[in-house]
C-alpha positions as CSV (number, residue, x, y, z in Angstrom):
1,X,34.2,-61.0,-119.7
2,X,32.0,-60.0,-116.3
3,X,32.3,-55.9,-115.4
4,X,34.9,-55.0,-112.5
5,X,32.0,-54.6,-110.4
6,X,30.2,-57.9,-111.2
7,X,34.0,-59.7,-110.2
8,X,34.1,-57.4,-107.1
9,X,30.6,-58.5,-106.1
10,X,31.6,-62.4,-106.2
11,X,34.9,-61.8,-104.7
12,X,32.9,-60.4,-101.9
13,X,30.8,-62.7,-101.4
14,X,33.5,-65.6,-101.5
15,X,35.5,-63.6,-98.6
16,X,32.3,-63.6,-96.6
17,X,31.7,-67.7,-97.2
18,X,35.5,-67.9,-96.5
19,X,34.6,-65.9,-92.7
20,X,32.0,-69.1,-92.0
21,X,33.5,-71.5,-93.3
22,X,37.3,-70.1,-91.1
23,X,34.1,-70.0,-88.0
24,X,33.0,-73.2,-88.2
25,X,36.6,-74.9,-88.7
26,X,37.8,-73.5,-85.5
27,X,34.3,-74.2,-83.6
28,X,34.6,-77.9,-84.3
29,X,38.9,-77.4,-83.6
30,X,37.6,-76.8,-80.4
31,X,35.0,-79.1,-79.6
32,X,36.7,-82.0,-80.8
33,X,38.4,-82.4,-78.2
34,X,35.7,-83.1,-75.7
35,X,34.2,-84.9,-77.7
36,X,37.2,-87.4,-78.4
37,X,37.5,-87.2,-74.3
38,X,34.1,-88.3,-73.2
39,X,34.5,-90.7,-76.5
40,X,37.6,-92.5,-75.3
41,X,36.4,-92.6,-72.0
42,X,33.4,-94.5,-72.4
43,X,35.1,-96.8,-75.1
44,X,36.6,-99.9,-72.9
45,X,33.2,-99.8,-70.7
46,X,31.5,-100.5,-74.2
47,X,33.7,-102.6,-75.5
48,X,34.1,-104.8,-72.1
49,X,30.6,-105.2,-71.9
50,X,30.3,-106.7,-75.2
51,X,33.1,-108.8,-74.8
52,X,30.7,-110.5,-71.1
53,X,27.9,-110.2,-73.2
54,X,29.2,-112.2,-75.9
55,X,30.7,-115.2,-73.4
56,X,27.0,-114.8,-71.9
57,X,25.7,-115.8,-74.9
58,X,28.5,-119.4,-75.0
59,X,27.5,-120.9,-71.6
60,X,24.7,-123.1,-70.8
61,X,22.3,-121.5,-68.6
62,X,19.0,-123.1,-67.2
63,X,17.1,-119.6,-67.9
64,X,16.5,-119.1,-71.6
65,X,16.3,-114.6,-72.2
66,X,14.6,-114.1,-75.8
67,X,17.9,-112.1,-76.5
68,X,19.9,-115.3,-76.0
69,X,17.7,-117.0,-78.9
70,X,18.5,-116.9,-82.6
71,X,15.7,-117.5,-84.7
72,X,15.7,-119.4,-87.4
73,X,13.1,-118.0,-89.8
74,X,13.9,-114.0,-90.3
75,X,10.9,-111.6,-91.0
76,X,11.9,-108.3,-90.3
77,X,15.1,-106.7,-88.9
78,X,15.7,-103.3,-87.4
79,X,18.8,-100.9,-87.9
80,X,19.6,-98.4,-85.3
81,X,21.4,-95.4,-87.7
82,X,23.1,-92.9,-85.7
83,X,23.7,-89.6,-87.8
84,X,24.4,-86.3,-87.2
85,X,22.0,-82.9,-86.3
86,X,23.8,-80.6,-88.7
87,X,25.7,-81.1,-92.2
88,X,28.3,-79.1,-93.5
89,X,30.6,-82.6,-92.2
90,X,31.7,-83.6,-95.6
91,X,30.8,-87.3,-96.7
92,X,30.1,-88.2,-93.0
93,X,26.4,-88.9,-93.1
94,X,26.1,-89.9,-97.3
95,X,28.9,-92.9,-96.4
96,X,26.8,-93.8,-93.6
97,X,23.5,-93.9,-95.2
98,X,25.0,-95.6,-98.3
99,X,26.7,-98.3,-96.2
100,X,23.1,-98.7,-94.5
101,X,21.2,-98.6,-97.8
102,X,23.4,-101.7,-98.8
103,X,22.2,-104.0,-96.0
104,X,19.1,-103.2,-96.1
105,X,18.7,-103.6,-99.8
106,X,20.7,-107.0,-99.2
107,X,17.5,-107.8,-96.7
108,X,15.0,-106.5,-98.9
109,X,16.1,-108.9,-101.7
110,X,15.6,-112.0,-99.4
111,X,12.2,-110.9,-99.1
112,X,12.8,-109.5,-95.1
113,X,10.9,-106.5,-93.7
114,X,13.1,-103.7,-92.8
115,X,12.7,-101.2,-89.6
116,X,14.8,-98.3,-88.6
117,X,15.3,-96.1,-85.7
118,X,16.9,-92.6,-86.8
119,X,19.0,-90.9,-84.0
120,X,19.5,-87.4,-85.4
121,X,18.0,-85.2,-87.9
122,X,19.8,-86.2,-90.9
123,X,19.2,-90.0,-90.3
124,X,15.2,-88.7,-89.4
125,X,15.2,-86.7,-92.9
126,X,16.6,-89.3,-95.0
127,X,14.8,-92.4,-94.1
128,X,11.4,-90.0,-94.7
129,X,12.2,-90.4,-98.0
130,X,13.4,-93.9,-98.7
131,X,10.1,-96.1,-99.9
132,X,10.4,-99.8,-98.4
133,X,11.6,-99.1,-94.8
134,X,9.9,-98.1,-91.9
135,X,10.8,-95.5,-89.4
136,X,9.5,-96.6,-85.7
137,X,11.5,-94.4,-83.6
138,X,13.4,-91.3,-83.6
139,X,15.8,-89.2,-81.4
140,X,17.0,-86.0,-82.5
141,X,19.0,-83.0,-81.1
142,X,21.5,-84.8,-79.0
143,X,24.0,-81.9,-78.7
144,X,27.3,-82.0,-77.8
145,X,27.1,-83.7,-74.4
146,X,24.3,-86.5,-75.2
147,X,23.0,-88.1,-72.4
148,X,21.6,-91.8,-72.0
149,X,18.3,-90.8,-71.0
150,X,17.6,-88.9,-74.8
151,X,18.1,-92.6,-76.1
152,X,16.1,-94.7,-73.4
153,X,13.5,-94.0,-76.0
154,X,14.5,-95.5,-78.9
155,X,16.5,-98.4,-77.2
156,X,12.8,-99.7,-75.5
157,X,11.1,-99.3,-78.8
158,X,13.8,-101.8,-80.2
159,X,14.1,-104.4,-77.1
160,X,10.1,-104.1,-77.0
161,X,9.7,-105.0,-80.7
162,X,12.3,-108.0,-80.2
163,X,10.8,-109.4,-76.9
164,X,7.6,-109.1,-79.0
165,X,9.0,-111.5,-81.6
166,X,8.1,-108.0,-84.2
167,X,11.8,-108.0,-85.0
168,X,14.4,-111.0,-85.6
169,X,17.6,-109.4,-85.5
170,X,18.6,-106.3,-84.6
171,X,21.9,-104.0,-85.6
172,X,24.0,-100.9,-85.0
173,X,25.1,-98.3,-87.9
174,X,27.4,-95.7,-87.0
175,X,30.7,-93.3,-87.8
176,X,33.5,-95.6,-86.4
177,X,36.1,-92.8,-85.1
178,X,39.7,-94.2,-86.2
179,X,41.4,-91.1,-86.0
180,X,40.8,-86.9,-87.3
181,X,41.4,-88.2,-90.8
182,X,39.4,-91.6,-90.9
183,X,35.7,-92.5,-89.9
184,X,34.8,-95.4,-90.8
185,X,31.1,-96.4,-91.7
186,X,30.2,-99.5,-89.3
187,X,27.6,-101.8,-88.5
188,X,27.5,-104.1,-85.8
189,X,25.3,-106.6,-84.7
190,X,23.1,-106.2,-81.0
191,X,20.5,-109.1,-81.3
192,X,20.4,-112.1,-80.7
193,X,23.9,-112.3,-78.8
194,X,25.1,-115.4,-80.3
195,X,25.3,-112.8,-83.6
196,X,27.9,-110.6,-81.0
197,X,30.0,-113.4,-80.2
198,X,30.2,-114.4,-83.8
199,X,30.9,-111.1,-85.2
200,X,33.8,-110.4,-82.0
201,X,35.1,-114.0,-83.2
202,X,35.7,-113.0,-86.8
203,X,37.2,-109.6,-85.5
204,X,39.8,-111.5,-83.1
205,X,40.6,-113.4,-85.8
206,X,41.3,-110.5,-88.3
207,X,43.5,-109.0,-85.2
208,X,40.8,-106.5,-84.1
209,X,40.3,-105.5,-80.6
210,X,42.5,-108.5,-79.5
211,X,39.1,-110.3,-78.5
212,X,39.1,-114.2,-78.2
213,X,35.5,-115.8,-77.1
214,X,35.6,-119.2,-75.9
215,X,33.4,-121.9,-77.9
216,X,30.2,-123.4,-76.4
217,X,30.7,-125.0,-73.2
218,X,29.0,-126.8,-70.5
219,X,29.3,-124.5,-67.9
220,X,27.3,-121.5,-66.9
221,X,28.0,-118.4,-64.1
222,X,26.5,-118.3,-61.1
223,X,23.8,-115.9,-60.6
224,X,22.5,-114.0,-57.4
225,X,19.6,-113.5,-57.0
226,X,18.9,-116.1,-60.0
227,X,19.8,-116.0,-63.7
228,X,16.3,-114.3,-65.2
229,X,16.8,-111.0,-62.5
230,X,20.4,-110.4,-63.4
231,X,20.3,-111.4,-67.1
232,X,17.4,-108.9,-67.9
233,X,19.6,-106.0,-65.9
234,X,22.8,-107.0,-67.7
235,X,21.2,-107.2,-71.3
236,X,19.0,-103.9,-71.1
237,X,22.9,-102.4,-69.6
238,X,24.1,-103.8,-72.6
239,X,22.5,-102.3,-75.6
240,X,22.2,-98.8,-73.3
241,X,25.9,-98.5,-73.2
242,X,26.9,-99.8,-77.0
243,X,24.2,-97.1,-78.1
244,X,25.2,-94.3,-76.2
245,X,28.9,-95.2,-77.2
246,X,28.4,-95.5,-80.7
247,X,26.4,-92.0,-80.3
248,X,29.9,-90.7,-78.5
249,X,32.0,-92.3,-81.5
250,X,29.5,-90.5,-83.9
251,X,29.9,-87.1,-82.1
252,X,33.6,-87.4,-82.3
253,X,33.3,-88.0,-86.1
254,X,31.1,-85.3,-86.6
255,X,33.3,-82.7,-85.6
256,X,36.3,-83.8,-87.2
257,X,34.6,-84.7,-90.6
258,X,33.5,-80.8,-90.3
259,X,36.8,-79.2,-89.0
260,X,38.8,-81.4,-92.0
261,X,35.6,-80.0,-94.5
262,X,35.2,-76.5,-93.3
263,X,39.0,-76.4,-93.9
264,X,39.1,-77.8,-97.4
265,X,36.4,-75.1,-97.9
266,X,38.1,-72.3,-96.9
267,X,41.3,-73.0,-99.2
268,X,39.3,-73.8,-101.9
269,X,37.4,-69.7,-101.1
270,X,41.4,-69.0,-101.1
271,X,41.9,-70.5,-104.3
272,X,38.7,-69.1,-105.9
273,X,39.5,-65.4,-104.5
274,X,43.2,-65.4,-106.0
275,X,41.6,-66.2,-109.5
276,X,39.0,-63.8,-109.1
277,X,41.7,-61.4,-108.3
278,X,43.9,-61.5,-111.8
279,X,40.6,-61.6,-113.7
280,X,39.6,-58.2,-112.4
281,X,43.2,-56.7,-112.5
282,X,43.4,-57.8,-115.9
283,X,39.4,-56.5,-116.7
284,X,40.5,-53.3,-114.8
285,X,43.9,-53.1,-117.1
286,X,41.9,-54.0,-120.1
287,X,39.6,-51.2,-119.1
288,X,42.6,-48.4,-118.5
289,X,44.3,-49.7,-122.1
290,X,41.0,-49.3,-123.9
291,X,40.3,-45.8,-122.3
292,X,43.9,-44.2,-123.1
293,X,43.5,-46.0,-127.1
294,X,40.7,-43.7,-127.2
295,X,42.0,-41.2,-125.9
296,X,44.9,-40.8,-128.0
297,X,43.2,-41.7,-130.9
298,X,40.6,-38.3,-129.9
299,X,44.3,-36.4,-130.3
300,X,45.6,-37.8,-133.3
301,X,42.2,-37.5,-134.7
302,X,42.3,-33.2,-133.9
């Protein structure tokens, strides 16, 4: 059995994890709520757009954009991961990556080239290690405001590498935020749009988002000044604001996977310091029984 001192030394020390762990639950208690604010505020805009975006992609204009075009023969795709800055937020970033890992491994298999972009530091750190993808962009340090501009970066190396026929298809993978309990790990395709309206079919038909996208038609919208200039603006609009929203959605996730972790922490530092505590009361008992043996055993012994 450790000395009292040795048991006093870890209870101490579990007390003083139990102070940051208490520190970072309530830090996150109170920035969640921002977060889930700017979040939900930004969520129909996103959603919206992809719902124009994907009946873009069903009519029949004269003006053929290269994201409008779904090619055939696939090379290489790219994965956007959005991540966190900081751990300490449970299983947040390991579901994400694992759920990423899949797909590309699914890719890899069919002999297709894999790229990734890596927005935050977790998403930068892991992809550094994994052999057989290739990190082209990165945007770390978002905080807890992030702005469009810190992901203009990213987004142009992406529609760049498409435009430049470099990548085939192009997808989304981030923390879904259902509610404090529940993020869900999602991907999503971005490119080519006929991939959008087909995914936002299936999820209309599962009951999700409440969604319906018309089938092909012939008929087309009518553009001012004329289909290439507003096409180019709506589509770069459109990845901008799915990327910054699923960078809000990750935010919100963030937080709460930490407040629900920190908090599982600090009752388990609870637990740990109420077991500590009998050991050494029964060490220090042990250690008061043994001492008064001796001693009367000293008397009897004169």
């Amino acid at each position: 059995m450790a000395s009292g001192r040795e048991i006093k030394t870890k209870i101490k020390s579990t007390q003083n994890m139990r102070k940051v762990t208490r520190a970072l639950e309530m830090v996150s208690a109170s920035k969640i709520r921002k977060a889930q604010d700017m979040m939900k505020a930004s969520r129909p805009y996103a959603r919206l757009m992809r719902k124009v975006i994907a009946h873009v992609a069903q009519a029949s204009t004269d003006f053929t954009h290269p994201f409008l075009t779904e090619r055939t023969n696939v090379a290489r795709v790219g994965y956007i991961v959005v991540s966190t800055d900081r751990g300490l937020a449970g299983g947040l970033n390991s579901n994400l990556f694992r759920r990423t890992l899949i797909a590309v491994r699914e890719w890899q298999e069919k002999g297709v080239d894999v790229d990734i972009v890596a927005v935050g530091q977790k998403a930068v750190q892991f992809f550094r290690r994994i052999k057989g993808v290739n990190l082209i962009g990165t945007a770390t340090h978002l905080g807890d405001r992030p702005k469009l501009e810190d992901l203009i970066g990213v987004i142009k190396v992406v529609l760049d590498a498409y435009t430049a026929n470099s990548l085939d298809r192009v997808f989304l993978v981030y923390n879904d935020f259902v509610n404090t309990i529940v993020q869900k790990p999602t991907v999503h395709a971005l490119l080519p749009l006929q991939l959008v309206a087909t995914e936002m079919e299936q999820a209309e038909g599962a009951g999700a988002d409440n969604v319906k996208v018309e089938q092909k038609h012939d008929w087309d919208y009518i553009y001012e000044p004329d289909a290439r200039t507003v096409l180019e603006h709506v589509m770069g609009r459109y990845i901008e604001s799915v990327v910054y929203q699923a960078a809000l959605e990750n935010l919100a996730s963030e937080h709460a996977a930490r407040m629900v972790a920190m908090k599982a922490a600090s009752d388990n530092a609870n637990k740990v310091i109420d077991e500590l505590t009998l050991v050494y009361n029964k060490a220090r008992q042990a250690a008061i029984t043994q001492e008064i043996s001796e001693i009367v055993g000293g008397a009897a012994a004169v």
